[in-house]
N, C-alpha and C positions, 0 to 999 in steps of 0.2 A: 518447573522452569529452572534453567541453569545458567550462572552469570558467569562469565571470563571474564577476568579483566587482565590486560597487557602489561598496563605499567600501573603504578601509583604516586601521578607527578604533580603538585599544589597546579590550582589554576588559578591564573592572575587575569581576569576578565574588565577590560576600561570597556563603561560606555559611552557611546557618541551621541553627534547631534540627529534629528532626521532633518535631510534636505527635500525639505517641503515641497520646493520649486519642482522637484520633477514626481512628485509624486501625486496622484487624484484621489478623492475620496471615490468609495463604488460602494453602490446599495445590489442587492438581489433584488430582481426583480421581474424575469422571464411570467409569460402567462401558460397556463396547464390545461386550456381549453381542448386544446387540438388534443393533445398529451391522452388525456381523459378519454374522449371521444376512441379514438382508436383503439384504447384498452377495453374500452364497452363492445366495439365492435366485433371485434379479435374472436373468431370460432375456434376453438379448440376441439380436440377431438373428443366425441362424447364420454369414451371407455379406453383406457389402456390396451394398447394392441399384443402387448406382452404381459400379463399381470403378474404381478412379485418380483419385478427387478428391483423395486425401490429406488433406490437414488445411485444404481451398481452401474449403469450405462450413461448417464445424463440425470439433469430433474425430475423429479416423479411429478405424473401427472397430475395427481391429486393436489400436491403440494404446490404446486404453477396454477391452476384454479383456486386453491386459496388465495395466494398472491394475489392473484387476478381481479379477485374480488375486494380484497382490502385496499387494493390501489383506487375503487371506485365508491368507497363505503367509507371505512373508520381512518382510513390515510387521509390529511388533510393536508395540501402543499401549503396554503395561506400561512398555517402553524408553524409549519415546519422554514419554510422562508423568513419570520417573523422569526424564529431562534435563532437562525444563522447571521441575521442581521444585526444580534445584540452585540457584535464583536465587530471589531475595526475592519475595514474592507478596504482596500487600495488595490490601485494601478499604474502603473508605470511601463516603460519605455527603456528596454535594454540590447542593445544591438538589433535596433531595428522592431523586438519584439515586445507584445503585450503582455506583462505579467502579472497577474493577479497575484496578491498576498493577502493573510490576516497577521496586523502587526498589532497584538495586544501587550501593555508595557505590563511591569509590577509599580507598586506603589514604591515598590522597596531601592534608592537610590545604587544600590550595590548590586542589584539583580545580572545574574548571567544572560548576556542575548544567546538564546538556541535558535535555529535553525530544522524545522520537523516537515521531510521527504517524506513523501506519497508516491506508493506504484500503481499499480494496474491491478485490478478493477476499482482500484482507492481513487480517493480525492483528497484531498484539503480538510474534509470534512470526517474522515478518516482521525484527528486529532482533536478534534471540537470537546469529546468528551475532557480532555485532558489540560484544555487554556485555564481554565480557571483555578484547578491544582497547581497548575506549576504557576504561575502568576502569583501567587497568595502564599507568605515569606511560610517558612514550615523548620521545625527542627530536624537536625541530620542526628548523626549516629554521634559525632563527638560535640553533640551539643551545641553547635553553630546552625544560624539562622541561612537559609536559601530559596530563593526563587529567582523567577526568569522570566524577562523580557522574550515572548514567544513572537517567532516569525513564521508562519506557515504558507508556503506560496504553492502555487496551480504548477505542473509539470507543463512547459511548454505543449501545447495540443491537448493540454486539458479543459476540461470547464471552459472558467472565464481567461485562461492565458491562450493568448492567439496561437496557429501551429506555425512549427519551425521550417526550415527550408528540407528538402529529401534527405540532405547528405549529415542532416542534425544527429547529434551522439547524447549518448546523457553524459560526456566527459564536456561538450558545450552547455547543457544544465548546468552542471558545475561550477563550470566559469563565470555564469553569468546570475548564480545565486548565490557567488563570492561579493561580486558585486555589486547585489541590491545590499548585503548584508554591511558591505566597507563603506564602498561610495556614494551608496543610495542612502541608508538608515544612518551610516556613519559610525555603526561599529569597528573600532580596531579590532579585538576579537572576540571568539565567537564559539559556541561548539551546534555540533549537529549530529541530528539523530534520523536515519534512514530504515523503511522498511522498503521492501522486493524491490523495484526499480531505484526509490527512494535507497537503499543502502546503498548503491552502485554511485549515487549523485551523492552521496553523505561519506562512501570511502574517500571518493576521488577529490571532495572536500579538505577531507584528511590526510590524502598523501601528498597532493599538490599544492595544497595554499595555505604548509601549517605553520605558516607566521603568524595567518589570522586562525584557523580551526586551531585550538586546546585541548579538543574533548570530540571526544564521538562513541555516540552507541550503536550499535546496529541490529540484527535480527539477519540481517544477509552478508556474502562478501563475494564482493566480483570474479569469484575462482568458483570452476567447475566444482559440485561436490563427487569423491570419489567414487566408483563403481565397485559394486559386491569386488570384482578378483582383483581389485589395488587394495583395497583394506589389510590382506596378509603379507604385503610387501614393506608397507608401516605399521607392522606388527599392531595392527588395530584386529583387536575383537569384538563383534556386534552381539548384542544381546537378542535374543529373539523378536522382542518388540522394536529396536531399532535395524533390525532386518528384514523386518515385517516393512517399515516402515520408509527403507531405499530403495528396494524393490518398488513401492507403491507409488514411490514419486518417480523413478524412471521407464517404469512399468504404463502405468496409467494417468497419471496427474498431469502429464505432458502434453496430451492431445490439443488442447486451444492454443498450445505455445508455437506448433509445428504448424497449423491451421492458421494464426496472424502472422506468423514468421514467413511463410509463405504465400499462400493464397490471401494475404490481408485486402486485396479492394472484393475480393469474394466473400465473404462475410462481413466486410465490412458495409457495401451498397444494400446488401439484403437485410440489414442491419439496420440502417441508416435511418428511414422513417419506420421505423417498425418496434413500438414501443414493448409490447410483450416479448418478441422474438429480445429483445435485449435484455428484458429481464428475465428471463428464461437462459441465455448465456449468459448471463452473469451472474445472477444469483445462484446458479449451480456454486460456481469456484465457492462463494462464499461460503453453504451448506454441505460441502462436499464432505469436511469431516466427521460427518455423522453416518458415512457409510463405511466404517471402518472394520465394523462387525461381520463376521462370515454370516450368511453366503455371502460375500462380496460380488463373484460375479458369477451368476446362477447359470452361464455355459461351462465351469471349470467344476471339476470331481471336489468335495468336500475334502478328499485326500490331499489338493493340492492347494488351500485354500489356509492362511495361516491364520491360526488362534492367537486374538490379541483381546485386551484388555476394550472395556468401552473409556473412549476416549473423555467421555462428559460424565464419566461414574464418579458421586463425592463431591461436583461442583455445582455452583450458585446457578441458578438460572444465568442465561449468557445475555451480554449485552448485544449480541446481534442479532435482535430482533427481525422480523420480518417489514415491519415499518424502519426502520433501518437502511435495509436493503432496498427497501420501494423508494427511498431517500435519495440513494446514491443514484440508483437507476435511473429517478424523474431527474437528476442533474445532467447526468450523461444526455438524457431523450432532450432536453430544455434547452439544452446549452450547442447539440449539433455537434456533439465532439467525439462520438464514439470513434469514428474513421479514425481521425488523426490522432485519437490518443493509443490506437493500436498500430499505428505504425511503430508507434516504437520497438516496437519487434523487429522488423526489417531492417530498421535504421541501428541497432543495437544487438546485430546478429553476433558477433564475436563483446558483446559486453562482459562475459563470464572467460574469463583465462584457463587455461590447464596447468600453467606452470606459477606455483604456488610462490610468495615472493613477499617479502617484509615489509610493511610502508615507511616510507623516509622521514619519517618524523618522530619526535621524544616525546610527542602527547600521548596520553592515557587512550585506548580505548575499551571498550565494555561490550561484549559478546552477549546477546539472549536468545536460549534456542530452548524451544516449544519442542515437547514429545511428538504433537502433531503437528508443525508447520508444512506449509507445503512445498518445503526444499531441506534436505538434511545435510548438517556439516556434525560432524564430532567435536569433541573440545581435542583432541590429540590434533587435528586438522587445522582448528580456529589457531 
């Protein structure tokens, strides 16, 4: 991993009051009967119709019947609901819409409020691992004490946040989780931190409302990343493995993008009550990077086919377990929000710019970009 950072400017973070009045407690609590049943029901096909593509076309089959079956055996939702629960759960009412957040404070009176965006195929729950780390005061590098008042709210047409109207952008996310942040929780300011659609709502944080954002980190930024024949034009040279690896995201990683971008109530209605068919599209994107290793794709000459490194060579066991993924999925099947959490495709067709451009503010931000992510920017870019 590799960090940018823009500027190095002191953050001066006041916290406010929460205004109670408009805000509701909210428990989890959907039931997983139907959920269940259908995943039991669900035939599969007995045998691979192409055997040895692996994970090179879509999910392997093998690996979608394991799912299949853990989602009906050692996956327990009761558990997993029961965790999610341990942390603060609200809702409120922002122009009109339903928003779901987890508002966990620090004990620590000096704590920074963050703000932590969620994209697609994420959730809220996407940050779980990490409330309790950044909540719990910790030493920094010059020996000052830091933690954080953490907000993590639902993308409109996620989960438990209601969907927005057709013409909704994530530049109205934005606006209106400046909002829960000011005038709702009553932070003056604030910083925030965005992954994949979640950067896009965490730049726009950043450029537009930076009297209240200080701080922002990201993993994405709302600008197209370059193409193999612009990289010689800003004298940028790719290493073989980061040209293994734009090639592969504009090559092939893009298919479900063009698919919700498009045809979104077409996969989306077939989708819709169809609990495996969804973890079967989804939990691909998640697993995807383990198909990184040739043959990648078993129609193409081994001559054309580029030699890279294995991506999970050297590292811990990964936290994105299979119960994980059955996690996120049973929220998407529970909650009835697959549809409207892919439209944000449609509605955010031009979210990414081509014309590269500096944000209008003196805060700090912090760039992290993963070898394997599934979008490439350079640091000559960032």
């Amino acid at each position: 991993m590799q960090l940018f950072q823009s500027m190095n400017i002191p953050l001066g973070f006041l916290t406010g009051h929460v205004a109670l009045a408009q805000v509701k407690d909210f428990t989890i609590d959907p039931e997983p009967h139907r959920m269940l049943q259908l995943v039991t029901q669900t035939q599969l096909p007995a045998v691979e119709e192409y055997p040895g593509l692996g994970g090179s076309l879509g999910i392997d089959l093998n690996v979608l019947k394991s799912m299949q079956k853990e989602w009906t055996t050692t996956f327990d939702w009761a558990t997993e609901q029961a965790d999610l629960n341990r942390y603060n759960h609200y809702k409120t009412i922002i122009e009109g819409l339903t928003i779901h957040f987890v508002h966990q404070k620090s004990s620590e009176p000096n704590a920074i409020p963050l703000i932590l965006n969620h994209g697609w195929p994420g959730t809220f729950m996407d940050f779980i691992p990490v409330i309790d780390p950044l909540t719990t005061a910790s030493s920094t590098s010059n020996r000052t004490s830091a933690s954080f008042h953490v907000v993590v709210p639902s993308l409109p047409g996620y989960v438990f946040s209601s969907a927005p109207p057709a013409t909704w952008t994530l530049n109205d996310t934005a606006r209106i989780f400046n909002t829960l942040m000011t005038d709702v929780l009553g932070y003056e300011t604030y910083a925030a931190r965005g992954s994949d659609f979640g950067s896009n709502v965490a730049y726009n944080l950043y450029n537009n409302f930076h009297k209240s954002v200080r701080a922002v980190h990201l993993t994405g930024i709302p600008f197209l990343p370059l193409s193999p024949v612009e990289f010689p034009k800003h004298n940028i040279t790719l290493d073989t493995d980061e040209e293994f690896q734009e090639n592969l995201v504009l090559g092939f990683n893009t298919g479900y993008v063009i698919e919700q971008s498009t045809k979104t109530n077409s996969i989306g209605l077939v989708l819709h009550d169809n609990s495996v068919g969804q973890l079967s599209w989804m939990a691909e994107k998640y697993i995807s990077c383990k198909i990184f290793n040739p043959p990648y794709l078993p129609f193409v000459s081994q001559a054309e086919t580029p030699k890279v490194s294995d991506p999970q060579a050297g590292t811990s066991p990964s936290v994105l377990t299979h119960n994980e993924i059955l996690r996120q999925v049973s929220l998407y099947f529970l909650t009835k929000s697959f549809v409207s959490s892919i439209f944000t495709y449609p509605q955010n067709t031009d979210a990414y710019s081509s014309s590269y451009s500096k944000a209008q503010t003196d805060a700090p931000m912090l760039f992290s970009s993963f070898k394997y992510s599934g979008a490439f920017w350079t640091e000559k870019v960032v």
